[in-house]
C-alpha positions, 0 to 999 in steps of 0.5 A: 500500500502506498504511503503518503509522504508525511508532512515535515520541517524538510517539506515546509523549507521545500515549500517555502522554498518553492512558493516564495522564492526566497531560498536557493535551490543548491546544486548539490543533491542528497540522496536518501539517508542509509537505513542505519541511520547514518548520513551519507551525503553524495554530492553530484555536481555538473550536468547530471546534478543540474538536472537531478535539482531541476527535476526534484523542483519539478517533481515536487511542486505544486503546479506546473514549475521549472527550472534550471540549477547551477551546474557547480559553483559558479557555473550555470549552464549557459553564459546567458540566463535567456539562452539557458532558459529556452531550453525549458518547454514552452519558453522562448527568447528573442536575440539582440545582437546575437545574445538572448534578450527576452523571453516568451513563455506560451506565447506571451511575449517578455512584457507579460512575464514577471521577473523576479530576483529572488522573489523580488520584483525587479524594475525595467528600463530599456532605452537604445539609440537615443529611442524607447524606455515604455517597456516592463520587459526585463533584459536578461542580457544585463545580468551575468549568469556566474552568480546565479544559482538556479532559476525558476519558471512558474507556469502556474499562478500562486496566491503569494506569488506577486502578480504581472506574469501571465505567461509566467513568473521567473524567479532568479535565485542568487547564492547565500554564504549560510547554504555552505560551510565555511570557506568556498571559493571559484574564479573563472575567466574566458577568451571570447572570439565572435566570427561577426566583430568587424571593428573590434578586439577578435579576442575579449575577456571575461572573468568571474569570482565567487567568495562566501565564508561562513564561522565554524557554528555557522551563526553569520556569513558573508559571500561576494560575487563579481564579474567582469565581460567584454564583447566585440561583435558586428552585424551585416544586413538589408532593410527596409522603412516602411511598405506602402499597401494601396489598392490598384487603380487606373494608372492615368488617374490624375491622383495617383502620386507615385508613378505616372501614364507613362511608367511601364507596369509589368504583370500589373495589379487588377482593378481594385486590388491590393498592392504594395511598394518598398519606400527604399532599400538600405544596406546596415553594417554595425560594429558593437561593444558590450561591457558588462559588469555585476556584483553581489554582496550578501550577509548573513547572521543566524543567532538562533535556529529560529532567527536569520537575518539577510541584508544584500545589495545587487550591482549589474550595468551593461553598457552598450556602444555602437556604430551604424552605417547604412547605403541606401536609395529612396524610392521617388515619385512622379517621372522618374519611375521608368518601369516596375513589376509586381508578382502573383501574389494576393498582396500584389508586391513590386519586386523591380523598379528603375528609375531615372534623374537627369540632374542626379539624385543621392545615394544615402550614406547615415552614420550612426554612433550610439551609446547606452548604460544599464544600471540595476541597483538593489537594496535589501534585507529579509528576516526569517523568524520561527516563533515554533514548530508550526508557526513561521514569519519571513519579511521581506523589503526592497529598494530597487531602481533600474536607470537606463540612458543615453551615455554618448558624446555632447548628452546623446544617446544616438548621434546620428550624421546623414550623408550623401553621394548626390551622383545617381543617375539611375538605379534598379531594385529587385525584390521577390527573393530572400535578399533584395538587391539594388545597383546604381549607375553614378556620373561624379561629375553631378552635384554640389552647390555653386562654389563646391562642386564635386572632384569629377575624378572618374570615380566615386569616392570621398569627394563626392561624400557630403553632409545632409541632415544632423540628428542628436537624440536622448532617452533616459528611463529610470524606474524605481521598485520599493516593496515590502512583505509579510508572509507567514505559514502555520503547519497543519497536521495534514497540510499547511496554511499560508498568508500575507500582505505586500505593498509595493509602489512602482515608480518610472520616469522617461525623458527623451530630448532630440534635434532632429534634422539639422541641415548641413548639406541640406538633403542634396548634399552640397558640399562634396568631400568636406570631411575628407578623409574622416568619410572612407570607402568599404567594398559592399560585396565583401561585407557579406558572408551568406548573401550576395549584393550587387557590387556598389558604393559603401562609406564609413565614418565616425558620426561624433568626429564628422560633428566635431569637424562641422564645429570648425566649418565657418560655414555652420558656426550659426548652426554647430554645435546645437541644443536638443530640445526636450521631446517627453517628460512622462511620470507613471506611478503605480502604487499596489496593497494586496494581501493573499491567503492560500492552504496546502491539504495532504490526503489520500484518495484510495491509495493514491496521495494526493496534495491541493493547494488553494489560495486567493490573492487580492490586489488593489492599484493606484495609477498616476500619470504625467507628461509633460509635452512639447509645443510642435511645427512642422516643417517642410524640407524637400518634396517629400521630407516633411518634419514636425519639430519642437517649437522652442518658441511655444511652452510645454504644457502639462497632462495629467491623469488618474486610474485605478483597478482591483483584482481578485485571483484564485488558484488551485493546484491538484497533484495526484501521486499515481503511483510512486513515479507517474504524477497527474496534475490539475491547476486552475487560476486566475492571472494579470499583466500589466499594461506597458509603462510606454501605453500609461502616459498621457502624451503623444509621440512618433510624429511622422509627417506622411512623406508629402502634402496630404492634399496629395494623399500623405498619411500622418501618423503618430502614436497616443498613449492611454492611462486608463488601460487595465490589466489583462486578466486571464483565466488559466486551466492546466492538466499535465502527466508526469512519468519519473522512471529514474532518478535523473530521467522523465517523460511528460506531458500537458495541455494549457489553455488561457482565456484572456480578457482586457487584451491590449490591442492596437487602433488607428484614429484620426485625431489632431495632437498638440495643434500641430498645423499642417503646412502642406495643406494649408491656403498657401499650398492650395494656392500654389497647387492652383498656380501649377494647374493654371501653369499646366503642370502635373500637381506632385508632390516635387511640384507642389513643394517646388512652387510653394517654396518659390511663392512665399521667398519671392525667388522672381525677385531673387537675383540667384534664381532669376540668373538660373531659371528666369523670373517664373516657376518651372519644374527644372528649378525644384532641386535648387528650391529644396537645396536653397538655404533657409527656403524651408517652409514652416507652419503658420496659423492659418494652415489647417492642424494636422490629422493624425492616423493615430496608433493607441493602445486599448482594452476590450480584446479577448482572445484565448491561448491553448497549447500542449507541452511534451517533454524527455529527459533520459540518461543511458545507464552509466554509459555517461550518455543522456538527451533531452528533447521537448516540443511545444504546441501553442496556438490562438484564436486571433490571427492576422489577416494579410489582406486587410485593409491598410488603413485599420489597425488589426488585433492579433496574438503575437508571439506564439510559435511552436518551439523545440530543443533536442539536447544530447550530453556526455559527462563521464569521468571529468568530461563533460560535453553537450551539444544542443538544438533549439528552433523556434517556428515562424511568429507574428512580432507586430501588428502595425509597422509602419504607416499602413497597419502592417504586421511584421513576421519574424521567420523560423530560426533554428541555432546549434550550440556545443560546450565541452568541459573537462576536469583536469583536477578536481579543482580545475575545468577547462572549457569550449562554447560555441554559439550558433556554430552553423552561422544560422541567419534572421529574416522577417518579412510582411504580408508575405515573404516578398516584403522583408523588413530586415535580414542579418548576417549573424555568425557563431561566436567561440568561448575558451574558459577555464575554472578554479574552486578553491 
């Protein structure tokens, strides 16, 4: 007859452990006592005593949890804490630079997960590229995983388990000095080599340390954690701005703006039918270097067996620096298009284009340096009090601040210089296949102002390079977390009951400042070679490795030295250096009471042991929410440049608003032993995630003008934030079996389902913002699109700017002009319209306020997520060999629908793929080896990119990754990563494969370490 396993102070630490995330799981395991009452105590350490402590998590839990244990001290599984984590059924990641960033967890991307450290709920900041800094995803790139103990995924929710994890809650657990006995310590350091550096060192180190000491009686301790990485790494690929959706109509319509009567249309669009065009096609080359440094201080005094007393302070700041450079060509409009061809697809999509300047026009060449720093600080203390055998408190408090901000050269965060090589007289494009291409035809004797004109040298070169617009742009996040809780058990003769209180208040603030499109060389580029040889030529076929572009012209420079130069240019002393103006200052407070109860039961039904866990958390939320926002113009640059700026001139004005929300949350969890290895579960509950910080404010933002006038049919658009969103709440059920036919092996199975409410979708309102005036459809641009239809001339957009600019700056009476092109407008004359200096048109009063097709956030979605999860875990004996392979199945009942149409935001899931791993391993007499596979199926990343509410799918990526180990003494291991060793590619792409947004070259990447435990 089978027993029940009787409740004990050994099962309330596991519990506790388990469901308070408050103590660490070691990765040392002991095995069951011998009979006569000695204790032997076998220690099993690396791979087989990870997995045998992740296993025991999962076996004894209540719900669905999993985990990933330390391997040795000092040594988790992987480097990085995401990449070991996608390797857990239902969970996946997102990569930045070739290193896991995100996670998602049954479909539910990184904002919808909690993250905490050691059961405190962490701050998120992220800002990049002087943009961002409205998400409450956790980076998991900021954190170093050589101090990090075990970590653990609660797919199940909990009543003392703090809320804002739909997916899942995961719980960081880091080491404490009193878990070990006196002296113990291990230092490590590694060689890294990235195939994909470009610019940098080929070889960067790492190193790390771990100290913990603790007096004979064990009564107090204290353990440090440091370490220390570098990272030069690069990045080749293609992209692309925005794709335009339309619906074909008759090609000679006087309206349509693009093309005209007389571009030849290959396999042309039926009468009505949805089409798309690329805005451009541009080349990226980057070059990064990531430093990142953590510590941890913790100390311990345990006066009594009833008593421990915790204090520990967290550090952890990754600092990012990168330079970009882009080549690219813009897509024009009117005349210059010569010829195009679309495919077969619904979504009738241009695959080739040519066009045509006589006069020339610029091949873009941005540069773009970036620099950001993450900073994680944490402050805490915990106090764990026994009062008797069956009453216990543990207090818990923190103080934690995450500050992420620009850290560049002159306040920045991106210092953005825009060139160009204006010497284009025709070019091609062709998409259709994986990797668009393009090619161009050059004459260098075009360009340059009257006075610089370019070397005509035969060739192009630096002297044909010249500035066009200056960006500086800044972001700054810091979020705070101040919590504090109170949980208590009291043991039962069959069970236990729990309870608690917690008050936590989330504080974050986002401030971004820009000068944005400061004109130097104005957008034609008139000054040829004026940076010299600071500006220097790179062959574009042989930056890429997998993909072949057509030969053409790629320049490289540094955007800090290029704006320095400028500053001793006399002709941009009025202009260099300049202030950025403050573009968002938005507070969001959320202060946050709950209180939770939950009780744990110990019974049997027949002779099956059975465990319930059953709990009610309450919570009650505050929301306060800010913003202080600009006064904007718009300004319009060039034919289709049109730029909505800060207006210095105007106040800012402040916005406030108010919110609140409470929560009532159920959970049960029903484990039934079976037998003495197989282990049927049931859990039931209730969860909420949060709205994005970035979706709380009350401002608007990401202004964009619509590339034209509107009365030509431009689209403005801007994104709009919501205060009042409320959290999304889901109705969760989960049923699994799991089969434990060995200590270190398993086979197991589930199916979830999740019923979510209070969605935060996306819709796109017309609205006017701030009273921005539109310059391009006011009565000053219908009287100069009057004056073209009395002259006879085609209404576009080149003519409309061409004739707007020449009315309101006189240029009949402008001796310059008057010498070049007459006293009367003509075509001919729009380049030098656009390049004259301080012919800009600006906004006044009388034009018309903008009507923005704006993005906002909104609740009132519903959408179920359903899945299965199967999963293996088996060692061959003592042969040394073992694999792990699981397979995860998640769907939902909201997709996107690519034929829509582009003008209506669509609410879709995103996020949700099937995933892999297949795992095998070796370890057997100090060597230790493992290769591992992880795929993850196509998904849906967005649902309104760009201007025409287009998704953005990111394609199936698989990577193969190696480690070998091998002991050489039982103190030291030496060690071999790799990383994406097959060099596998990303690619995303629209409505179908045809409309890639963005391709990259990636690479593997190559760690030699070595280890010493003392």
């Amino acid at each position: 007859m089978k027993t029940h396993k009787k409740f004990n102070r050994s099962l309330l630490s596991t519990s506790i452990s388990l469901m308070l995330g408050g103590a660490v799981i070691a990765p040392a395991v002991a095995q069951d006592a011998p009979a006569d009452g000695a204790v032997e105590v076998i220690e099993v350490k690396g791979m087989r005593g990870s997995l045998q402590a992740s296993t025991a998590v999962k076996r004894n839990s209540m719900g669905v949890v999993d985990a990933i244990s330390a391997e040795d001290i000092g040594k988790f599984p992987d480097t990085n804490l995401a990449e070991s984590l996608q390797r857990i059924t239902g969970v996946s990641i997102s990569r930045d630079n070739g290193e896991g960033s995100q996670v998602t967890v049954r479909g539910f991307g990184a904002g919808n997960n909690m993250v905490t450290l050691n059961g405190r709920t962490m701050p998120a900041a992220s800002t990049f590229n002087g943009e961002g800094g409205g998400s409450r995803a956790f980076d998991f790139a900021n954190l170093a995983s050589e101090g990090i103990s075990s970590v653990e995924v609660y797919k199940t929710g909990k009543a003392n388990i703090t809320t804002g994890g739909i997916g899942a809650t995961i719980n960081i657990l880091t080491g404490k000095p009193l878990q070990s006995e006196g002296f113990v310590a291990s230092v490590g350091a590694k060689a890294v080599h990235d195939t994909t550096n470009r610019a940098g060192d080929d070889v960067t180190p790492e190193v790390s340390g771990l100290f913990s000491y603790t007096n004979d009686d064990s009564t107090w301790g204290i353990s440090l954690t440091a370490s220390h990485q570098e990272r030069d790494s690069g990045a080749v690929g293609a992209t692309v701005n925005d794709w335009g959706i339309y619906y074909w109509d008759d090609i000679a319509d006087p309206d349509r703006a693009w093309n005209n009567v007389n571009t030849e249309v290959t396999n042309a669009p039926e009468q009505g039918q949805l089409y798309s065009r690329f805005y451009d096609l541009r080349y990226e080359f980057s070059d990064t270097q990531r430093t990142r440094d953590n510590a941890q201080l913790t100390l311990q005094f345990a006066p009594t067996d009833a008593l421990t007393a915790t204090v520990d302070y967290t550090f952890a700041e990754n600092q990012i620096q990168r330079h970009l450079g882009q080549s690219g060509n813009w897509m024009q409009q009117g005349d210059n298009i010569k010829a195009v061809e679309f495919d077969d697809s619904e979504i009738a999509t241009m695959v080739y284009a040519t066009e045509s300047y006589a006069n020339g026009i610029d091949e873009g060449h941005e540069q773009q340096d970036s620099d950001q720093t993450n900073t994680l600080t944490s402050l805490g203390a915990n106090l764990e009090y026994r009062v008797n055998d069956d009453l216990s408190f543990k207090l818990d408090a923190h103080d934690s601040e995450m500050h992420s901000r620009g850290t560049g050269p002159y306040g920045t965060g991106s210092l953005r210089m825009a060139l160009a090589n204006p010497t284009v007289v025709s070019r091609e494009w062709w998409f259709g296949g994986e990797f668009p291409t393009y090619a161009n035809v050059y004459n260098d004797s075009l360009g340059g102002n009257p006075g610089f004109p370019p070397n005509t040298n035969g060739m192009v070169d630096n002297g044909d390079v010249s500035s066009t617009m200056l960006n500086l742009l800044q972001a700054d996040q810091k979020s705070t977390v101040t919590q504090i809780k109170l949980d208590g058990t009291y043991l039962l003769d069959n069970g236990r009951f729990d309870f608690g209180i917690e008050t936590r208040d989330m504080e974050s603030h986002t401030l971004s400042y820009a000068a944005q499109n400061v004109a130097l060389g104005n957008w034609n580029g008139g000054y040829p070679g004026e940076f010299g040889d600071l500006v220097q030529p790179f062959d574009i076929q042989g930056e890429f490795d997998d993909w072949d572009p057509r030969p053409g012209h790629g320049f490289i420079a540094n955007a800090v030295d290029m704006y320095e130069a400028a500053q001793n240019i006399p002709r941009y002393s009025d202009i260099v250096p300049v202030d950025m103006s403050q573009t968002t200052d938005n507070l969001v407070d959320e202060e946050t009471q709950a209180a939770y109860f939950q009780f744990a039961l110990y019974g049997d039904l027949g002779d099956m042991p059975f465990d319930i866990l059953a709990g009610l958390r309450y919570e009650s939320t505050d929301v306060s929410s800010s913003s202080l926002a600009a006064a904007y113009k718009s300004v319009w640059e060039s034919n289709n440049d049109v730029a909505i700026r800060v207006d210095d001139s105007q106040p800012s004005s402040l916005a406030t608003a108010e919110a609140s929300y409470d929560n009532l949350l159920p959970s049960f969890d029903l484990t039934l032993h079976i037998s003495d290895d197989l282990i049927g579960r049931f859990s039931f509950g209730k969860t909420i995630a949060r709205a994005g910080l970035g979706s709380l404010g009350v401002s608007a933002s990401g202004f964009g003008a619509g590339s034209g006038s509107t009365l030509l049919g431009a689209v403005p658009t801007a994104d709009a934030s919501n205060p009042g969103l409320l959290p999304l709440e889901s109705t969760n059920f989960d049923l699994s079996l799991e089969w434990y036919y060995d200590e270190y092996s398993y086979v197991s199975g589930g199916v979830f389902e999740k019923n979510v409410i209070n969605f935060i979708g996306t819709q796109q309102v017309e609205r006017e913002l701030l009273d921005i005036r539109n310059v391009t459809a006011g009565p000053r641009a219908q009287a100069a699109a009057a004056e073209l239809g009395d002259l006879g001339v085609p209404l576009n957009d080149d003519n409309l700017y061409g004739m707007l600019v020449f009315t309101e700056n006189n240029a009949s009476a402008d001796a310059e002009y008057v010498s070049l092109y007459g006293t009367g407008y003509t075509p001919e004359a729009n380049t030098y319209l656009a390049e004259r200096e301080g012919w800009d048109v600006e906004s006044n009063s009388s034009d018309p306020a903008y009507t923005f097709r704006t993005e906002t956030p909104n609740n009132g979605r519903e959408a179920k997520i359903y899945g299965m999860e199967f999963a293996v875990q088996h060692f061959f004996g003592e042969t040394g060999f073992g694999v792990q392979a699981n397979y995860t199945i998640v769907r939902g009942d909201v997709g996107f629908d690519n034929a829509g149409d582009p003008s209506v935001s669509q609410f879709a899931l995103v996020g949700l793929s099937d995933t892999a791993n297949l795992i095998a391993m070796y370890e057997k007499n100090g060597l230790q080896a493992r290769i591992s596979y992880n795929w993850r199926d196509e998904y849906l990343n967005e649902t309104s990119r760009g201007g025409f509410a287009n998704p953005r799918y990111i394609e199936a990526y698989s990577q193969i990754d190696v480690n070998v180990s091998y002991a050489i003494t039982e103190a030291l291991t030496v060690s071999l990563e790799g990383l994406n060793v097959t060099g596998e590619n990303s690619r995303s792409h629209g409505r179908n494969y045809a409309m890639m947004w963005d391709m990259y070259d990636l690479g593997a990447r190559y760690q030699l370490g070595a280890r010493y435990t003392f």
